[in-house]
C-alpha positions in Angstrom: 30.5 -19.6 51.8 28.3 -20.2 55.2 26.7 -23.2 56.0 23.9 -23.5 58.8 24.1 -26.9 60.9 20.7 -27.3 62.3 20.7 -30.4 65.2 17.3 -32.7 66.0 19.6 -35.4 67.6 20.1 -38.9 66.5 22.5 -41.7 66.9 25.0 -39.2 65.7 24.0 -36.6 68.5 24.4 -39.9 71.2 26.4 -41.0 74.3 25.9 -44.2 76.1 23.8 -44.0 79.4 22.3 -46.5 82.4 19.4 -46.7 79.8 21.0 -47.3 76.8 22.3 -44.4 73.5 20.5 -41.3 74.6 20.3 -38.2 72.2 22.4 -35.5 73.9 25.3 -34.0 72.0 24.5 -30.3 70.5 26.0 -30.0 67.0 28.8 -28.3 68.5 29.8 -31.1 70.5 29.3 -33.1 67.2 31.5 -30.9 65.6 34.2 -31.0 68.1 33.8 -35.4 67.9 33.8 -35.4 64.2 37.4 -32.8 64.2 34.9 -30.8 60.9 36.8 -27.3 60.7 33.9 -24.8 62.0 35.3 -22.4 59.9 31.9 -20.9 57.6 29.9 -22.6 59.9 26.7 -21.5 61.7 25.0 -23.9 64.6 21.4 -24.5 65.8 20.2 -27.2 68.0 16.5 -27.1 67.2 15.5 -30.3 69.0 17.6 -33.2 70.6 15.5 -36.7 70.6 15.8 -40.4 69.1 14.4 -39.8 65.7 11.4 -42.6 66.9 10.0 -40.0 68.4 9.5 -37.6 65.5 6.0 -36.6 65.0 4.7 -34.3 62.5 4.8 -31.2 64.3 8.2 -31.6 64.3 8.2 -31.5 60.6 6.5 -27.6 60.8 9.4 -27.1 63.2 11.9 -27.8 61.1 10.3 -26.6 57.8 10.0 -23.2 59.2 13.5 -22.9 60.3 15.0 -23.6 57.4 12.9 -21.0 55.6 13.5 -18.4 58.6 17.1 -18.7 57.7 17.5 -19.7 54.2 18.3 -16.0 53.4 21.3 -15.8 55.5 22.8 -19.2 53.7 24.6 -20.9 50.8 23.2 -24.2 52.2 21.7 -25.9 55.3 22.5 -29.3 56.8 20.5 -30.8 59.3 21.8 -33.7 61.4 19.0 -36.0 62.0 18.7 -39.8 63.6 18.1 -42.6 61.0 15.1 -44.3 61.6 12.8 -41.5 60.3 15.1 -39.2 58.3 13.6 -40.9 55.3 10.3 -39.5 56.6 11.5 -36.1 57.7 13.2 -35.4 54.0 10.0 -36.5 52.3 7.7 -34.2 53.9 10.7 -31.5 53.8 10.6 -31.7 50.3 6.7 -30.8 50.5 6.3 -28.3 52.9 9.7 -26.4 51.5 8.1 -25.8 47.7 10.8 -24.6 45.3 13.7 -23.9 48.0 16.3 -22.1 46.9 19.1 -23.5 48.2 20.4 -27.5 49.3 19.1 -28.5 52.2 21.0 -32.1 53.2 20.2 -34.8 56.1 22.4 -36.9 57.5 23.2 -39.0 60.2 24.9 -42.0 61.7 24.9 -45.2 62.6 27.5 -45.0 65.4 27.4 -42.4 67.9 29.6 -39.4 66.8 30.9 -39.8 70.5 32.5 -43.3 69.2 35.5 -44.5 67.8 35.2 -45.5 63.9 31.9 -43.8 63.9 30.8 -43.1 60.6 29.3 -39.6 61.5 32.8 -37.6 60.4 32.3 -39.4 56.7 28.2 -38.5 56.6 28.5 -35.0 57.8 31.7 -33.8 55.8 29.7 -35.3 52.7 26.9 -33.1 53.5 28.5 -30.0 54.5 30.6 -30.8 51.1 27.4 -31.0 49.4 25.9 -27.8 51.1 28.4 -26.3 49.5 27.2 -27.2 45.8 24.2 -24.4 46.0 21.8 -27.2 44.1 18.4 -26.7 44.8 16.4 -29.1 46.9 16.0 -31.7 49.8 18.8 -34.4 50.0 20.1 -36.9 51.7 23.9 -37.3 52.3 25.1 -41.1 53.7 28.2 -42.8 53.0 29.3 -40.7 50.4 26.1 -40.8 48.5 24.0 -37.6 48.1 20.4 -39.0 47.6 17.5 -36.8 46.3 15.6 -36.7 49.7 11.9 -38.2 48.9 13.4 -41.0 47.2 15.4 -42.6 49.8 14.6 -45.1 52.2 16.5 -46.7 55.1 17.0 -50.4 53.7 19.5 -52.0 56.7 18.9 -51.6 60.5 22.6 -52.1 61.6 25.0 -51.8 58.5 26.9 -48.6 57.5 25.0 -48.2 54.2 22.0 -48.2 55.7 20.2 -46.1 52.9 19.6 -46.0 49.2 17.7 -44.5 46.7 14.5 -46.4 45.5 13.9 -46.2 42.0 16.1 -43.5 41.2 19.7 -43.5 40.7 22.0 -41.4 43.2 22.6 -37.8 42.8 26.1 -37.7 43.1 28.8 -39.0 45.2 31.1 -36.9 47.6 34.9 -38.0 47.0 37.0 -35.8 49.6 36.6 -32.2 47.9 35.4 -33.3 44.8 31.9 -34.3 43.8 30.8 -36.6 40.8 27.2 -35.6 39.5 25.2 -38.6 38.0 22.0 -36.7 37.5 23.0 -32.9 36.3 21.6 -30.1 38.8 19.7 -28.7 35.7 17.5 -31.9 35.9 17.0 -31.6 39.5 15.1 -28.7 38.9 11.4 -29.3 39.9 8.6 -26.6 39.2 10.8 -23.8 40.1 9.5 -20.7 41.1 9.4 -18.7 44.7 10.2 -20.2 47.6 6.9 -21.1 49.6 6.8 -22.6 53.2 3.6 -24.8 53.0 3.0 -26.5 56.2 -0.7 -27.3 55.8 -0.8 -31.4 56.3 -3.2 -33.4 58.4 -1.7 -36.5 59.6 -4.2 -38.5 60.7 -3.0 -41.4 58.1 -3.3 -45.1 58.2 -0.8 -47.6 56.9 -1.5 -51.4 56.3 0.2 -54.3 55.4 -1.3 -56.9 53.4 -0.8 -60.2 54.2 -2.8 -63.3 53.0 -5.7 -63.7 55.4 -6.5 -60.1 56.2 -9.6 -60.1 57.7 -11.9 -57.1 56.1 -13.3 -56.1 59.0 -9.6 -55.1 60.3 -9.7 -52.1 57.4 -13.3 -51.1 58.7 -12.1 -50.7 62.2 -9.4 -48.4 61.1 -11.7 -46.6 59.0 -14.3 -46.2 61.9 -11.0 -45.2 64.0 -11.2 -41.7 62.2 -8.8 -41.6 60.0 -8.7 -39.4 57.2 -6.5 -41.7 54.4 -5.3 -44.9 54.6 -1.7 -46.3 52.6 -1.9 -50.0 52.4 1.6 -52.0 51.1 0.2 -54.5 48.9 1.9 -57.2 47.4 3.9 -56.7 44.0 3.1 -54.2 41.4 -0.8 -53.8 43.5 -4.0 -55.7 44.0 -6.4 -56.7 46.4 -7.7 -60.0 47.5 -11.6 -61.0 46.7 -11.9 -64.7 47.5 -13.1 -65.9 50.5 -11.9 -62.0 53.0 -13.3 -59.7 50.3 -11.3 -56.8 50.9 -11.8 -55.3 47.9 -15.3 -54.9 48.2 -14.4 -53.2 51.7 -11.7 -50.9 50.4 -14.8 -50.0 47.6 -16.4 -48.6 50.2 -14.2 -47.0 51.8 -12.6 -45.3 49.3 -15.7 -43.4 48.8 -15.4 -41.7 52.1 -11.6 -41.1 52.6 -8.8 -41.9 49.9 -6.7 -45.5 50.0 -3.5 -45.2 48.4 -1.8 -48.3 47.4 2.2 -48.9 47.6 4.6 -52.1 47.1 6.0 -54.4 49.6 8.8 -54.8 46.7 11.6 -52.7 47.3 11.8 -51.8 43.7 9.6 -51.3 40.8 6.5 -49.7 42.4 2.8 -50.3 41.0 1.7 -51.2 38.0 -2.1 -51.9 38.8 -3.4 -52.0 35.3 -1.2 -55.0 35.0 -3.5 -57.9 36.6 -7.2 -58.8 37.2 -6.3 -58.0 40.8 -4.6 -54.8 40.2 -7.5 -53.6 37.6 -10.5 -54.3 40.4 -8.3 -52.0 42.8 -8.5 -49.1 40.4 -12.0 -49.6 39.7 -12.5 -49.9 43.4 -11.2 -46.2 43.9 -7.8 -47.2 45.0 -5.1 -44.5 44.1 -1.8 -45.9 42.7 1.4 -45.2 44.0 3.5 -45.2 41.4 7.0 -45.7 41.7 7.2 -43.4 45.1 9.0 -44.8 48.5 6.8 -45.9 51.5 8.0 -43.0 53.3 7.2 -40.1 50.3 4.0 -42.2 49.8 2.7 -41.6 53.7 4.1 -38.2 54.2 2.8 -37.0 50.6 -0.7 -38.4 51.8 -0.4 -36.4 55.0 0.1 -33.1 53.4 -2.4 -34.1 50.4 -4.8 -34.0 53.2 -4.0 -31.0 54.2 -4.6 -29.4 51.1 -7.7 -31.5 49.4 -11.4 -31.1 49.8 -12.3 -34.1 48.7 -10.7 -37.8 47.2 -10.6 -37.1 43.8 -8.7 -33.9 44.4 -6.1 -36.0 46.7 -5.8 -38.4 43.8 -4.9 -35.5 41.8 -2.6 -34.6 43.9 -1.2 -38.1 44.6 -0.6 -39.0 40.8 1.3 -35.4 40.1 5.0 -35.3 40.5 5.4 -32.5 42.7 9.2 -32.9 44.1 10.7 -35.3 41.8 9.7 -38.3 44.6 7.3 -39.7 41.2 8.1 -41.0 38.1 6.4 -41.6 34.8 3.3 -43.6 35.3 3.8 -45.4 32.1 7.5 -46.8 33.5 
């Protein structure tokens, strides 16, 4: 059985400098911290940064290299920093169509480097996991294997900083043994060859609605160039009309460029056929975004984008459950 560690850095790749934690362990070093037996195991540090500054190039980068050496493996794990792993497992599980083999993030909250770090328990979960040979993108954290596009970071400080968003976990890691709540078999999403698909444009907006959101805000963005906008309504999805009419704003916009609407519930998603509010939204042109996480929502936009001539064909694509990160619409 081999495994491939690939490093981007991290909290878990950390040390304590003049400036503050600083990415700067390789995965060997993280390796000798965290006392994992090496023994099956391949390393590559690919990158070394604080995971804020992950942009999407960094996503090709890491899409490719797990495709360049998926051949050579029973399963890859790549250590990753918190804040946008979320992000970077979403758009994995895009650009890496039907991979043939687990692919897990992880991370840490405390520096490997430190005592009672959690990055020996995240990482032996996820080489544990790598192990399995189930198909797809996952996250591993706290004993928790998560399906990768429907995870979000939900705590800034606490050890279980992440859970899965309207879906359950996939399994839990206990020591050698792993406990399967959803069967592999369901897992398996539009199988067929293994295709690296990198093609995104990332020129996305994302807006928060908050009561007195001036129209004119939305237009500015719009004039700013961008190519789709995400805005996190409240509740199952609608947009104001009395007094700031930004639904007669978002109308037009949504002519021109694609506005995808998500929650700023945790749980539940949209359900815009369900108000007045929610109904003018749909007839506006707003595309509904279902049950997905804000950070499968964004990246699944971005490589939409990439792949769409035109809005109705990224609403197509949008409203189609490509990697398991979308539901039934009728939930």
């Amino acid at each position: 059985m081999k495994i491939l560690i690939i490093g981007t850095g991290g909290t878990i790749a950390s040390k304590m400098t003049e400036v503050g934690y600083k990415s700067q362990l390789g995965v060997d070093e993280i390796l000798e911290a965290t006392g994992i037996d090496r023994e099956g195991i391949d390393t590559i540090d690919l990158m070394n940064m604080d995971s804020t500054l992950i942009q999407p190039q960094d996503w090709v980068t890491m899409a490719r290299a797990v495709y360049e050496h998926r051949e050579d493996y029973d399963g890859i794990v790549i250590t990753h920093g918190t804040d946008t792993l979320a992000y970077t497992s979403s758009m994995l599980s895009f650009m890496l169509r039907n991979i043939d083999l687990p692919v897990v993030l992880t991370g840490s909250m405390l520096p490997a480097s430190e005592p009672n770090s959690d990055a020996p328990r995240n990482l032996r979960a996820a080489i544990r996991f790598a192990k399995e040979g189930v198909p797809g993108i996952f996250i591993a954290f706290m004993d928790k294997i998560m399906l990768g596009n429907r995870a979000s970071k939900v705590h800034s400080h606490g050890l279980n900083a992440f859970q899965s968003i309207n879906y359950p976990d996939v399994a839990y890691v206990k020591g050698e043994d792993v406990l399967y709540r959803i069967s592999p078999e369901e897992l398996k999403i539009g199988r067929g060859r293994p295709l690296l698909d990198t093609d995104i444009n990332p020129d996305v907006a994302y807006m928060r609605l908050i009561p007195g959101l001036k129209p004119e805000f939305l237009k500015s963005v719009f004039e700013s160039g961008c190519k789709g906008i995400v805005i996190e309504g409240y509740g199952v999805g609608g947009l104001p009309y009395r007094n700031r009419n930004v639904l007669s704003t978002v109308a037009e916009i949504s002519r021109r460029i694609p506005v995808v609407m998500t929650t700023q519930a945790v749980y539940g998603g949209v359900d815009m056929s369900r108000y007045e509010v929610g109904r003018k939204a749909l007839e506006a042109g707003v595309i509904p975004a279902g049950d997905m996480t804000k950070e499968a929502t964004v990246t699944k936009l971005m490589w939409a984008l990439g792949h769409a001539n035109s809005v109705e064909d990224v609403r197509k694509i949008m409203t189609t459950n490509l990697a398991g990160e979308l539901g039934d619409p009728g939930y």
